[in-house]
C-alpha positions as CSV (number, residue, x, y, z in Angstrom):
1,X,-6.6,-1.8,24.8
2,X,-7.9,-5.2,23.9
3,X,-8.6,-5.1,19.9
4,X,-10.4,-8.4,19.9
5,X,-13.7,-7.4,18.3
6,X,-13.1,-3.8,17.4
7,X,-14.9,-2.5,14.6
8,X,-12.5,-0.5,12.2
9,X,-13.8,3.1,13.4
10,X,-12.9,2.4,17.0
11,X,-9.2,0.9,16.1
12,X,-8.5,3.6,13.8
13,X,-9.1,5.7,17.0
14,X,-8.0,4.3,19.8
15,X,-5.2,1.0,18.4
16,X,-2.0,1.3,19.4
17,X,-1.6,3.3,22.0
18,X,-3.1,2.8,25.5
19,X,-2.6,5.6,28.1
20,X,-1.3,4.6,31.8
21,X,-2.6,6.6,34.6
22,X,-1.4,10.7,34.7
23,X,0.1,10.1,31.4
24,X,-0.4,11.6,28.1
25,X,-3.9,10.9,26.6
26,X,-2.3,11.3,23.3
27,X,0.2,9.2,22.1
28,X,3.6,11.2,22.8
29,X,6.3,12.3,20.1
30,X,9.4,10.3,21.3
31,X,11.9,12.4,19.0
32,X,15.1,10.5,20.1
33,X,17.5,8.6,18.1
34,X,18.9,6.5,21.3
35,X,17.6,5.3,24.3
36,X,18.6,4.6,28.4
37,X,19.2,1.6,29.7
38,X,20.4,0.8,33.6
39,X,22.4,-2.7,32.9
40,X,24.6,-3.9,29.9
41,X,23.2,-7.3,30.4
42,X,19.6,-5.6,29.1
43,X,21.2,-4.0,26.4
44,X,22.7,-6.7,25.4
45,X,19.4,-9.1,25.5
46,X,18.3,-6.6,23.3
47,X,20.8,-6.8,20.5
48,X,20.0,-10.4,20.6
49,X,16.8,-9.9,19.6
50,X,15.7,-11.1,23.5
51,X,13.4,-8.9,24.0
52,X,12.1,-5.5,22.3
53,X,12.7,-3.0,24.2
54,X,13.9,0.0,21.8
55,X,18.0,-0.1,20.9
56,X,18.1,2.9,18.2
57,X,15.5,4.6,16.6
58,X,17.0,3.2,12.8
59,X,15.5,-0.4,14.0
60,X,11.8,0.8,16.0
61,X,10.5,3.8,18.4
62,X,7.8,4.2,20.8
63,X,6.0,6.2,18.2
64,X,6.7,4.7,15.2
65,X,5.9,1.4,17.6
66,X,2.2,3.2,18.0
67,X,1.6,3.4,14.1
68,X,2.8,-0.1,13.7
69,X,0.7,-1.9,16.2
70,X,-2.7,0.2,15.1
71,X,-2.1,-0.9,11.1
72,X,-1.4,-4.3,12.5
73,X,-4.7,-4.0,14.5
74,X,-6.6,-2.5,11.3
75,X,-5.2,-5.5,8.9
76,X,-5.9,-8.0,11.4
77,X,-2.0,-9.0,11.1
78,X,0.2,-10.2,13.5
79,X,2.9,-7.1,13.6
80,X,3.8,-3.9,11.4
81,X,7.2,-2.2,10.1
82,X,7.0,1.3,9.6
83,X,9.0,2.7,6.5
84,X,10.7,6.1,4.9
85,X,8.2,5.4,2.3
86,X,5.8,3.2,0.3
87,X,8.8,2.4,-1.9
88,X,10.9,1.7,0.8
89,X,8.2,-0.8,2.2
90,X,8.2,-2.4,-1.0
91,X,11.7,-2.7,-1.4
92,X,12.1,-4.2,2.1
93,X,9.6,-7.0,1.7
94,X,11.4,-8.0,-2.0
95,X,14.8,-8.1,-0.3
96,X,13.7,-9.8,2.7
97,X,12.0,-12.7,0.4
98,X,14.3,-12.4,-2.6
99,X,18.2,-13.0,-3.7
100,X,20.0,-13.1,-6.6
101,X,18.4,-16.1,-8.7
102,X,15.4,-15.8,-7.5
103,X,11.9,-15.1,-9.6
104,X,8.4,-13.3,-8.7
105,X,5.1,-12.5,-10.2
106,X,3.5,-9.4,-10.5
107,X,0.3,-8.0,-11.9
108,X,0.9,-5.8,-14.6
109,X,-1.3,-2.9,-13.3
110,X,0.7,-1.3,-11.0
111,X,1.6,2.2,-9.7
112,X,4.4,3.5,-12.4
113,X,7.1,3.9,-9.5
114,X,6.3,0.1,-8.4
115,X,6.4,-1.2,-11.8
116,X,9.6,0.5,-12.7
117,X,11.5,-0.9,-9.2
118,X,10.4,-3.9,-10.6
119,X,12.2,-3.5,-14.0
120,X,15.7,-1.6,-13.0
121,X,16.5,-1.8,-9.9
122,X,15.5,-5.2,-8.5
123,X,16.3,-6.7,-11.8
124,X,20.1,-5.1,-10.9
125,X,20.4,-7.6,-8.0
126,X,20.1,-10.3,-10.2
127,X,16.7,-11.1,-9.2
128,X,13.8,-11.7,-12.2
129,X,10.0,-10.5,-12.3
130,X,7.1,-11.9,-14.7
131,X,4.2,-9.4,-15.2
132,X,1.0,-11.3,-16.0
133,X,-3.0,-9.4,-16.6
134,X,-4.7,-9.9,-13.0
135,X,-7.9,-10.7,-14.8
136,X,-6.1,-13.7,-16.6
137,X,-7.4,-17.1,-15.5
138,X,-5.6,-19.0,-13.1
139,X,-4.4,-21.5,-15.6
140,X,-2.5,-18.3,-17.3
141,X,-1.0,-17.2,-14.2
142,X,0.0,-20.2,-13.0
143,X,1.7,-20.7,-16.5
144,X,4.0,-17.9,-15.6
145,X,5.3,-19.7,-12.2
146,X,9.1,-21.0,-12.1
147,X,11.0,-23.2,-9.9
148,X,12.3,-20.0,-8.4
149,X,9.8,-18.2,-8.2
150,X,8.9,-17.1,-4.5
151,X,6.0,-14.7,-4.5
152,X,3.1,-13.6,-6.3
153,X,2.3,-9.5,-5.9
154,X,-0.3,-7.7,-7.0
155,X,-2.5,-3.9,-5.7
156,X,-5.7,-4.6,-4.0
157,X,-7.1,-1.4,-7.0
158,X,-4.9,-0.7,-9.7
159,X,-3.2,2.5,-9.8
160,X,-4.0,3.9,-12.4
161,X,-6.1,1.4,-14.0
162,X,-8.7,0.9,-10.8
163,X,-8.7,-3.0,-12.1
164,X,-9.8,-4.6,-8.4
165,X,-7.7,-7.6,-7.8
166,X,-9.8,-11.2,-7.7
167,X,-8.6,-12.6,-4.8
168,X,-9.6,-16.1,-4.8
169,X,-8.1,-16.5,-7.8
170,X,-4.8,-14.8,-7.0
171,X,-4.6,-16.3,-3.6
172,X,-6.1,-20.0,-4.5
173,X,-2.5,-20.0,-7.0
174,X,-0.4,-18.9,-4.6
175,X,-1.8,-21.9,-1.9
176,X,-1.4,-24.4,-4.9
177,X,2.1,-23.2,-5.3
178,X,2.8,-22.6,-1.5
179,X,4.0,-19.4,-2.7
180,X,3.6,-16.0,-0.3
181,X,1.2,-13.1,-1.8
182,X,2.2,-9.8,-0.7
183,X,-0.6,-6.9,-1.7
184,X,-0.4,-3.0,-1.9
185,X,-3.9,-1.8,-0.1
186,X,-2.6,2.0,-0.5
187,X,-5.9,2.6,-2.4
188,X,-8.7,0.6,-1.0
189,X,-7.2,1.0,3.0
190,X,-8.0,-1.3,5.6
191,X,-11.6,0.6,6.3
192,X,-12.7,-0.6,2.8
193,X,-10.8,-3.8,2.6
194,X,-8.5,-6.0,4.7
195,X,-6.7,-8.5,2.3
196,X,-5.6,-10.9,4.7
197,X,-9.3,-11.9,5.4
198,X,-8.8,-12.8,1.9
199,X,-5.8,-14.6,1.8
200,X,-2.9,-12.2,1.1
201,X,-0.3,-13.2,3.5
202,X,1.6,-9.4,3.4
203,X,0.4,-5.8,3.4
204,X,2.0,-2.5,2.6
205,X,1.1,0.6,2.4
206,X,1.9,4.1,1.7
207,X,0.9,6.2,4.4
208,X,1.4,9.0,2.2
209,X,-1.7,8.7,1.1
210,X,-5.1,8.0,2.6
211,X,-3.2,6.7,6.0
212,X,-1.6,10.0,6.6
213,X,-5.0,12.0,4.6
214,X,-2.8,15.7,4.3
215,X,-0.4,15.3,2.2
216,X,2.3,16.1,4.8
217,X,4.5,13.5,5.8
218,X,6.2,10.3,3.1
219,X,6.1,7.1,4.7
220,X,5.4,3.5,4.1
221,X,4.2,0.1,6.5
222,X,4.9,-3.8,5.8
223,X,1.7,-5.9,7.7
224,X,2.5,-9.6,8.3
225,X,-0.5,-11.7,8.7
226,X,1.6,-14.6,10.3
227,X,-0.8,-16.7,8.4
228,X,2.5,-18.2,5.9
229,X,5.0,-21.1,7.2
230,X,7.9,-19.5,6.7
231,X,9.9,-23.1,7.5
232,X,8.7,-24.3,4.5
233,X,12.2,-24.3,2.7
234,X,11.5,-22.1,0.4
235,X,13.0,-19.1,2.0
236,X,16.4,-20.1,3.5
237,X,17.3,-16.5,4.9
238,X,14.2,-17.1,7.2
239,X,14.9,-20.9,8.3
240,X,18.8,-21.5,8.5
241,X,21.1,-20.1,10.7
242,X,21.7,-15.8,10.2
243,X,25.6,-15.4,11.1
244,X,24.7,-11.9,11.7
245,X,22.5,-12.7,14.6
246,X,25.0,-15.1,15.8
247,X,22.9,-18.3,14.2
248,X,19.4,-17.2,15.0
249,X,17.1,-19.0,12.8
250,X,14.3,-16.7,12.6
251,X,11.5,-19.2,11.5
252,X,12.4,-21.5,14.8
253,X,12.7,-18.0,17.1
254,X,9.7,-16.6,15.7
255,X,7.8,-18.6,13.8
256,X,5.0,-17.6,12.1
257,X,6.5,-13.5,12.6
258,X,9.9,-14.7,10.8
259,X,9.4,-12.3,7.8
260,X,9.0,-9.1,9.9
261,X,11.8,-9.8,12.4
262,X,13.7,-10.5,9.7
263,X,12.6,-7.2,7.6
264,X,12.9,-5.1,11.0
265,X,16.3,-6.8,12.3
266,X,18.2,-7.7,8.8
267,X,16.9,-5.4,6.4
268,X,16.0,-2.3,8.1
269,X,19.0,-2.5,10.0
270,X,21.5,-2.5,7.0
271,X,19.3,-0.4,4.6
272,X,17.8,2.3,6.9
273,X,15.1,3.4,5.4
274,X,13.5,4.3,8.6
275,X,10.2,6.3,8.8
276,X,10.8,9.6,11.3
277,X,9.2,9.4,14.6
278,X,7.4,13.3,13.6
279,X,6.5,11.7,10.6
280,X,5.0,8.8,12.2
281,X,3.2,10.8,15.1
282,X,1.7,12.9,12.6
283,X,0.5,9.9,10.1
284,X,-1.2,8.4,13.8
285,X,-3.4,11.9,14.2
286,X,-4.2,11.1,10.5
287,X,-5.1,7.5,10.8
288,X,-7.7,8.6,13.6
289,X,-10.5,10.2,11.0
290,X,-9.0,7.8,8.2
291,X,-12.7,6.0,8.6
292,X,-14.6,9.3,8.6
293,X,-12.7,10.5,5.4
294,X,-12.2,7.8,3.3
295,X,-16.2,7.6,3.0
296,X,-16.1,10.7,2.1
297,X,-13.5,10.2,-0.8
298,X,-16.2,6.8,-1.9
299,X,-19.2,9.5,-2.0
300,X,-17.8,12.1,-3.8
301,X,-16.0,9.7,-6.0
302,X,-19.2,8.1,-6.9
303,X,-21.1,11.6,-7.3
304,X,-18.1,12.7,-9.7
305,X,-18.2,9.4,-11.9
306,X,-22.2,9.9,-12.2
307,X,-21.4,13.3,-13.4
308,X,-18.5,12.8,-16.3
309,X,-20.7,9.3,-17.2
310,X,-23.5,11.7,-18.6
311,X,-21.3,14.5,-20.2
312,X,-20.6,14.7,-23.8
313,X,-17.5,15.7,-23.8
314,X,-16.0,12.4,-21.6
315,X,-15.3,9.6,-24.3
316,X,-15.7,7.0,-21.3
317,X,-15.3,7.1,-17.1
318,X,-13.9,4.1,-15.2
319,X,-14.4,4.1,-11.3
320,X,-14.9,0.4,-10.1
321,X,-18.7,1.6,-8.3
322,X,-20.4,2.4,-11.4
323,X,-22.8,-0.9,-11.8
324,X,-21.3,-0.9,-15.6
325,X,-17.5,-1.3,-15.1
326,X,-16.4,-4.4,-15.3
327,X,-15.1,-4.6,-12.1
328,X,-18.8,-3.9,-10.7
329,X,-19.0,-7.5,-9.1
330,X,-15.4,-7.7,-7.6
331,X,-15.9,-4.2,-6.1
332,X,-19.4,-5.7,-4.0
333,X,-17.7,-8.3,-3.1
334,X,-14.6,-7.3,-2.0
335,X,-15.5,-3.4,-1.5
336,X,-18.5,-3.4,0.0
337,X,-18.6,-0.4,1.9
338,X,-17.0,1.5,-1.2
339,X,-14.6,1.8,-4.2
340,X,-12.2,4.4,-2.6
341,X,-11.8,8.0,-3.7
342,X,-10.3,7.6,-7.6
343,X,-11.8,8.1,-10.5
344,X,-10.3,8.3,-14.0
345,X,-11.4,9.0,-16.9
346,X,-11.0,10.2,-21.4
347,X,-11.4,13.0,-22.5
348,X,-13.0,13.6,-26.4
349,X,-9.9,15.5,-28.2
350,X,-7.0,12.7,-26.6
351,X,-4.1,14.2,-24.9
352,X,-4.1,17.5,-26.2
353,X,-8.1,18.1,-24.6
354,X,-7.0,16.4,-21.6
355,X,-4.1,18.7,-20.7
356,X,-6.8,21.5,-21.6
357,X,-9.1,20.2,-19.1
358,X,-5.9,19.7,-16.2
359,X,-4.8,23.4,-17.2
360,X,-8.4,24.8,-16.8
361,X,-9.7,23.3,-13.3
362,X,-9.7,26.0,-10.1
363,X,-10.3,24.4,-7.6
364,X,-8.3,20.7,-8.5
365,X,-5.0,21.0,-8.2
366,X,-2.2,19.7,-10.6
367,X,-0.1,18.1,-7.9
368,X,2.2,14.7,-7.8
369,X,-0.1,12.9,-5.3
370,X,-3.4,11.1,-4.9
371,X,-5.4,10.1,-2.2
372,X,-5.8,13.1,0.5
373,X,-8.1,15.7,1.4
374,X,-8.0,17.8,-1.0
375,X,-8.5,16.9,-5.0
376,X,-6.0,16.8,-7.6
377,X,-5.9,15.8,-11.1
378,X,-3.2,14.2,-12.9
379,X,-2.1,12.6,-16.5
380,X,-0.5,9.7,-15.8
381,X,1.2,8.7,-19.9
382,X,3.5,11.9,-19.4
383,X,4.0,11.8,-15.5
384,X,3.9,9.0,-13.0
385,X,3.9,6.3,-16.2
386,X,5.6,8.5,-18.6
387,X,8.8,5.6,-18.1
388,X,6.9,2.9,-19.5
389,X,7.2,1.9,-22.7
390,X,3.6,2.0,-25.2
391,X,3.2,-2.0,-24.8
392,X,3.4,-1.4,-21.2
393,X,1.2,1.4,-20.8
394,X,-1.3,-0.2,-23.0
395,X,-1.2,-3.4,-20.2
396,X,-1.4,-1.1,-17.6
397,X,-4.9,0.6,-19.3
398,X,-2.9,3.8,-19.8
399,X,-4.4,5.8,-22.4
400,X,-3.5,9.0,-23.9
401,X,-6.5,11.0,-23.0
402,X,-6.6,9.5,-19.4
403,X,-7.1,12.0,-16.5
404,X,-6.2,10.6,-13.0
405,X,-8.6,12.2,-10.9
406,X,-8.4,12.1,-7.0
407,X,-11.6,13.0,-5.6
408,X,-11.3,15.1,-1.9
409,X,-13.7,15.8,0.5
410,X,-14.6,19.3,-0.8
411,X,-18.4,19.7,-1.3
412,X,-19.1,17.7,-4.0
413,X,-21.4,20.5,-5.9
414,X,-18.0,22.5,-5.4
415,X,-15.8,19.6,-6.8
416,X,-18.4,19.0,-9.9
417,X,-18.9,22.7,-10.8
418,X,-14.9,22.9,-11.0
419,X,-15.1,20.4,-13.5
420,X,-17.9,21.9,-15.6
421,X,-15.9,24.8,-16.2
422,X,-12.9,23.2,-17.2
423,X,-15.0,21.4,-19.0
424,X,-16.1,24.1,-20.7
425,X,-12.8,25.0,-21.9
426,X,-12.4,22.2,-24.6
């Protein structure tokens, strides 16, 4: 299928996969870890990065292939790498980008796993991260820019804090810099928000969440919006010779897709954090009502907000749609068609009420996830940011009494009264 002028519902349908006559309608499972070739001379070409037909499923698949090309269609990016995880995607990008010496930015709002891969683990290799506040000026997060520093991240919402990212700013200091900007879109999706149209140069995602929309199967993507000269100098693992590929030089091969043949064919190939062909087939039947469901998640979200906003027991509700939150203005503009599906908010009483509250819903779950069909609440200072120091949580807009609250595509009067009685309960 041509995906030239799509609109989002149809590619979330029908991208990636194009049936030939008397084949499947549905794009097949290919559950294989190797695949049949006729010549060695083909095989070969293949190693060489020739051509792409598929070598072994730890470096692509026809299935995982599907996936790839229909987030690639819905980011409006030039090609997709599939991942075990959203971690994994994240780790992939950084490691295709980054060595030891080397220096990045990062918002300091970000998911607790993200932030804490940031501090241990990345840090271990010798490599060096400044967090800065993504509603600093761009003087003030320019400031924090080294001579080795060699990209700029940040989450397209906040997770937990819902802060939605400004992205002229962020993106008009990584163009005066010349610096890539790599942005999580886990939250906002590429139904509600495609930041490459806004100047982020890489996407990831974990399909985990609203890509996959069940809760059944981990997994993570890497988007490249071929829209960053990668033979720039600043990135020598991208535009000098790789002895491993017997002196390919992937910005001269590739151009403007150096990064993701580099993440596919260098990365992914030693690290093999590989997303499962079942996993990926699966995430695909997802990804086809992603546009019907995630305006679900924005309407019930909203409706759920409205509701805690006027109770007296809520100290104070932050869910970017409500025309009060600060974030009101970034949200139309960037999020026009909706703020996602996550609300959070404090209750009166501070921890002690809000584990009340998490202890007394029916219908919520208590569950270590957000973003599918079905809602869950959460407490984010003793779970998924419980590794963070006070300062830290504080920067992140961590609170004590802050409940984490993904909205699901229940009936809202059903997802309201649930709260009323657990309300009730404090």
């Amino acid at each position: 299928m041509n995906n030239d002028n799509k609109k989002v519902e149809t590619l979330c349908v029908q991208a990636g996969y194009t049936p030939e006559d008397k084949s499947s309608r549905i794009a097949p499972l290919v559950q294989s870890t190797t695949y049949y070739y006729d010549h060695a001379a083909d095989l070969a070409d293949a190693f060489a990065l020739k051509t792409a037909t598929p070598i072994y499923t730890r470096l692509g698949n026809p299935t995982l292939g599907v996936l790839e090309e229909k987030f690639a269609a819905l980011e409006g990016g030039i090609a997709a790498l599939t991942t075990s995880s959203g971690q994994a995607a994240i780790l992939i990008t950084l490691m295709t980008l980054l060595k030891s010496g080397d220096h990045f930015v990062a918002m300091n709002n970000l998911y607790g796993g993200t932030y804490t891969l940031f501090t241990s683990e990345i840090q271990r290799f010798g490599i060096d991260v400044t967090f800065v506040d993504p509603n600093a000026s761009a003087d003030e997060i320019g400031a924090a820019i080294r001579e080795n520093t060699r990209l700029i991240y940040g989450e397209t919402i906040g997770n937990p804090g819902l802060d939605v990212l400004d992205f002229d700013k962020i993106t008009g200091v990584a163009k005066d810099f010349d610096l890539p900007f790599v942005v999580d879109n886990t939250f906002a999706t590429p139904v509600l928000c495609r930041p490459i149209e806004h100047g982020a140069n890489i996407v990831i995602h974990s399909t985990t969440k609203y890509a996959d929309g069940h809760a059944t199967c981990v997994g993570g993507v890497i988007v490249d919006g071929g829209n960053y000269n990668w033979a720039n100098g600043k990135f020598p693992e991208l535009s000098t010779p790789d002895e491993s590929y017997h002196g390919l030089v992937y910005s001269e091969t590739f151009g403007h897709a150096a990064f993701i043949l580099k993440a596919r064919a260098g990365v992914l190939r030693d690290i093999g954090a590989t997303m499962s062909p079942f996993n990926a087939w699966l995430t695909n039947l997802g990804m086809e009502t992603l546009h019907l469901r995630i305006k679900a998640h924005c309407e019930n979200a909203m409706a759920v907000a409205d509701f805690l906003n006027r109770h007296d027991k809520i100290a104070w509700v932050n869910y970017p749609g409500l025309k009060d939150n600060p974030n009101y203005e970034r949200t139309c503009k960037y999020l026009p068609d909706g703020a996602s599906g996550i609300v959070t908010f404090g209750v009166h009483g501070g921890e002690e009420a809000a584990k009340k509250l998490i202890d007394s819903v029916r219908l919520a779950t208590l569950v270590t996830h957000v973003c599918d069909v079905r809602s869950h609440l959460l407490h984010p200072a003793s779970t998924t940011h419980s590794q963070l120091s006070d300062e830290a949580k504080r920067a992140s807009g961590i609170a004590p009494e802050m409940i984490r609250f993904s909205v699901g595509i229940e009936h809202v009067d059903d997802i309201i009264a649930d709260l009323k009685q657990a309300l009730n309960h404090i």
